[in-house]
C-alpha positions in Angstrom: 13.6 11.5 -8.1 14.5 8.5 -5.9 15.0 6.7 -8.3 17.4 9.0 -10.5 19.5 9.4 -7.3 20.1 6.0 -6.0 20.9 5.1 -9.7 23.7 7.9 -9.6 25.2 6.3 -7.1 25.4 2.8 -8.9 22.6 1.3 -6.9 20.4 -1.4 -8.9 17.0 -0.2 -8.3 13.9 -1.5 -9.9 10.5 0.7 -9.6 6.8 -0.9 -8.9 3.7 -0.6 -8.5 1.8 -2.5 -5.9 -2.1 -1.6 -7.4 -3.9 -4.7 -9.0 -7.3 -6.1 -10.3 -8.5 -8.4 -8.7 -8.1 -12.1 -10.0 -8.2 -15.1 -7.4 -11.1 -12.7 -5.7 -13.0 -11.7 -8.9 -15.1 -14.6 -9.0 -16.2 -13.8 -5.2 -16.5 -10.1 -5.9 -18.8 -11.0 -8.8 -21.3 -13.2 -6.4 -21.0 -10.1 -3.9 -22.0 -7.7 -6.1 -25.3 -9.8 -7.5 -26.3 -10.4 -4.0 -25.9 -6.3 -3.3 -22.8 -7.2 -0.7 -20.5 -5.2 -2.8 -19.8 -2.2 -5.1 -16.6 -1.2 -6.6 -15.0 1.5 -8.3 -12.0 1.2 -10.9 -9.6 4.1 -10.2 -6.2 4.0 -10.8 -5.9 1.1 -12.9 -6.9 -0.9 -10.0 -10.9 -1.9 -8.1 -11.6 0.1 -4.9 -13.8 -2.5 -3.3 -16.7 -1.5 -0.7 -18.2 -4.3 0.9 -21.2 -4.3 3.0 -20.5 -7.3 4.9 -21.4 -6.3 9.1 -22.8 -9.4 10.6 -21.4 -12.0 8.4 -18.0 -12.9 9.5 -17.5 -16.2 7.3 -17.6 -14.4 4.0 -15.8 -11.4 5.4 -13.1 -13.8 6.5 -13.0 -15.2 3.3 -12.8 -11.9 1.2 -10.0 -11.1 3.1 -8.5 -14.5 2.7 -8.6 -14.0 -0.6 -7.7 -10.6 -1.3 -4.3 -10.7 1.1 -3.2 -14.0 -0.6 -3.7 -12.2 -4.4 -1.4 -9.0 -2.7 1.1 -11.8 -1.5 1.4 -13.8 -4.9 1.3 -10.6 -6.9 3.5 -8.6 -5.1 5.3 -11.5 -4.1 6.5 -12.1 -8.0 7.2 -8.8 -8.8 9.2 -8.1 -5.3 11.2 -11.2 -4.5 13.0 -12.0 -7.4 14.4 -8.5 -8.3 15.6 -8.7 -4.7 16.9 -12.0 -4.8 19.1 -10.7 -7.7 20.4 -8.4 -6.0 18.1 -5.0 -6.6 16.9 -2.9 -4.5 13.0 -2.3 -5.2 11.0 1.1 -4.7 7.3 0.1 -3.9 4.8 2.7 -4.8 2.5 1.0 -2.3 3.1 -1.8 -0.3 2.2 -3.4 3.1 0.1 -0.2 4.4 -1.5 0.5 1.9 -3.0 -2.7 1.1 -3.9 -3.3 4.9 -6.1 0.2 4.6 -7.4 -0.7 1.2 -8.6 -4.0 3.0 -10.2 -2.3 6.1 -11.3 0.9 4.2 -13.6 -1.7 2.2 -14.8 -3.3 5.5 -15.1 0.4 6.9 -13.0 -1.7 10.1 -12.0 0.5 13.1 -8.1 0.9 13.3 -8.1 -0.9 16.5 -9.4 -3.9 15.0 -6.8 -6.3 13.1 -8.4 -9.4 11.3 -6.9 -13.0 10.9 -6.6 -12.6 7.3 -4.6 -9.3 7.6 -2.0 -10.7 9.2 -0.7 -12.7 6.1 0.8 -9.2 5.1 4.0 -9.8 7.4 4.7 -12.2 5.1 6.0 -9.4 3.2 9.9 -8.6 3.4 10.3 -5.2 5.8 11.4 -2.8 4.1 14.5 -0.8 5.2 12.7 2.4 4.7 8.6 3.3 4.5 7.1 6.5 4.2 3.4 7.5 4.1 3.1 11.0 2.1 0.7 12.5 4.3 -1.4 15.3 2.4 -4.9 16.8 3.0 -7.3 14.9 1.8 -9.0 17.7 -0.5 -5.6 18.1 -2.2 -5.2 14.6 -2.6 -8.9 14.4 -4.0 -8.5 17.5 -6.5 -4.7 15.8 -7.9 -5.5 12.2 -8.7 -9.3 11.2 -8.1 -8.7 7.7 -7.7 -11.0 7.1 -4.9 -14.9 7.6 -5.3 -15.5 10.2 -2.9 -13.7 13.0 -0.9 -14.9 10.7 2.2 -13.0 7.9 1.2 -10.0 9.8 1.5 -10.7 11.0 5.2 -11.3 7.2 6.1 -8.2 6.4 4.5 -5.7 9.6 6.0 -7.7 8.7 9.5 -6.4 4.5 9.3 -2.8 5.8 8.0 -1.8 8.2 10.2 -3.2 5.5 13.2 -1.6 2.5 11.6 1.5 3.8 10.3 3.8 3.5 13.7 2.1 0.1 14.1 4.0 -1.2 10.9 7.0 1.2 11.0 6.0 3.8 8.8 7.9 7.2 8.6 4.8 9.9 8.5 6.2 12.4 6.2 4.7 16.1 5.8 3.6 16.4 1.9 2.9 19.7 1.9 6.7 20.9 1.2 7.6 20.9 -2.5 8.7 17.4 -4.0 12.4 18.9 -4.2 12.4 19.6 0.0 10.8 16.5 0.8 13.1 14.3 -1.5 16.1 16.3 0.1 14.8 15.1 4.0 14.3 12.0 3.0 17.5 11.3 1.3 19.5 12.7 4.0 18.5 8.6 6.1 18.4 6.8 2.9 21.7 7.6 1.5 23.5 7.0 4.6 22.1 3.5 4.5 23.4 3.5 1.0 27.0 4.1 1.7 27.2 1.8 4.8 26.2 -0.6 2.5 29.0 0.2 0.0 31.8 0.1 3.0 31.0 -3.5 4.1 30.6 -4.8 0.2 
């Protein structure tokens, strides 16, 4: 609907997904898994990694490593250019969500921020960012991406802490898609036509 709307109003926009499998990490997710450190689950079209990595920093400092710089270059490609070209991008996932996919699979307490993590403000900042936040039996039942129901109450417990931290708008999903596209519109579209008035 976003989409549709800015286009209306002669906006360039360019629609992506920031969900991947794993490449630069595979080969390190593959030892993990022989030597019982890991599991994964492919949902999505992308792995849902669970490490069980508590007392060995080094190779949880390198899994992050890893996976951050693979959500950099990936994203990176897909992201920068469009927006060096003039485009304005809509991220279905972005900086959040891949700094909860990371400490979901360490099961890390919101409080606690990691080196690796940090390579994620490497990222443009986007001039808007909402989290969709939804029960997380609903969301379970509608798109059963994650394993388990519990998965999703780790991950609704680190967005709703972490989304202030990185400038996230918390937006209420229970409203129809029609009432929540109309509040959100209401900040985006003014952006929009200040925009157009100092082109």
């Amino acid at each position: 609907m976003l989409e549709e709307r800015l286009a209306k109003t002669r906006v360039r926009v360019l629609h992506i997904r920031c969900r991947w499998r794993p490449v630069v990490s595979l080969p390190l997710l593959v030892v993990f898994r022989k030597l019982g450190y890991a599991k994964y689950h492919i949902g999505g079209g992308s792995y849902i990694v669970e490490t069980r990595l508590a007392g060995k920093r080094g190779l949880a400092s390198l899994w992050i490593i890893l996976t951050q710089l693979e959500n950099v270059v990936k994203t990176g490609l897909k992201l920068v250019f469009p927006m060096l070209l003039g485009r304005s991008v809509i991220c279905d996932r972005y900086v959040l969500d891949m700094l909860v996919d990371g400490m979901a699979g360490l099961h890390d307490r919101p409080g606690r921020m990691r080196l690796g993590f940090n390579l994620l403000r490497l990222f443009p900042r986007p001039d808007f960012a909402f989290f969709m936040d939804i029960d997380p039996e609903v969301a379970f039942k509608r798109k059963p991406d994650l394993p388990t129901l519990e998965d999703y109450v780790e991950r609704l417990r680190l967005y709703r802490e972490l989304s202030s931290l990185w400038g996230v708008t918390v937006v209420n999903a229970r409203s129809s898609p029609e009432t929540i596209h109309g509040e959100l519109w209401d900040g985006i579209s003014a952006k929009v036509s200040d925009r157009k008035r100092v082109g």
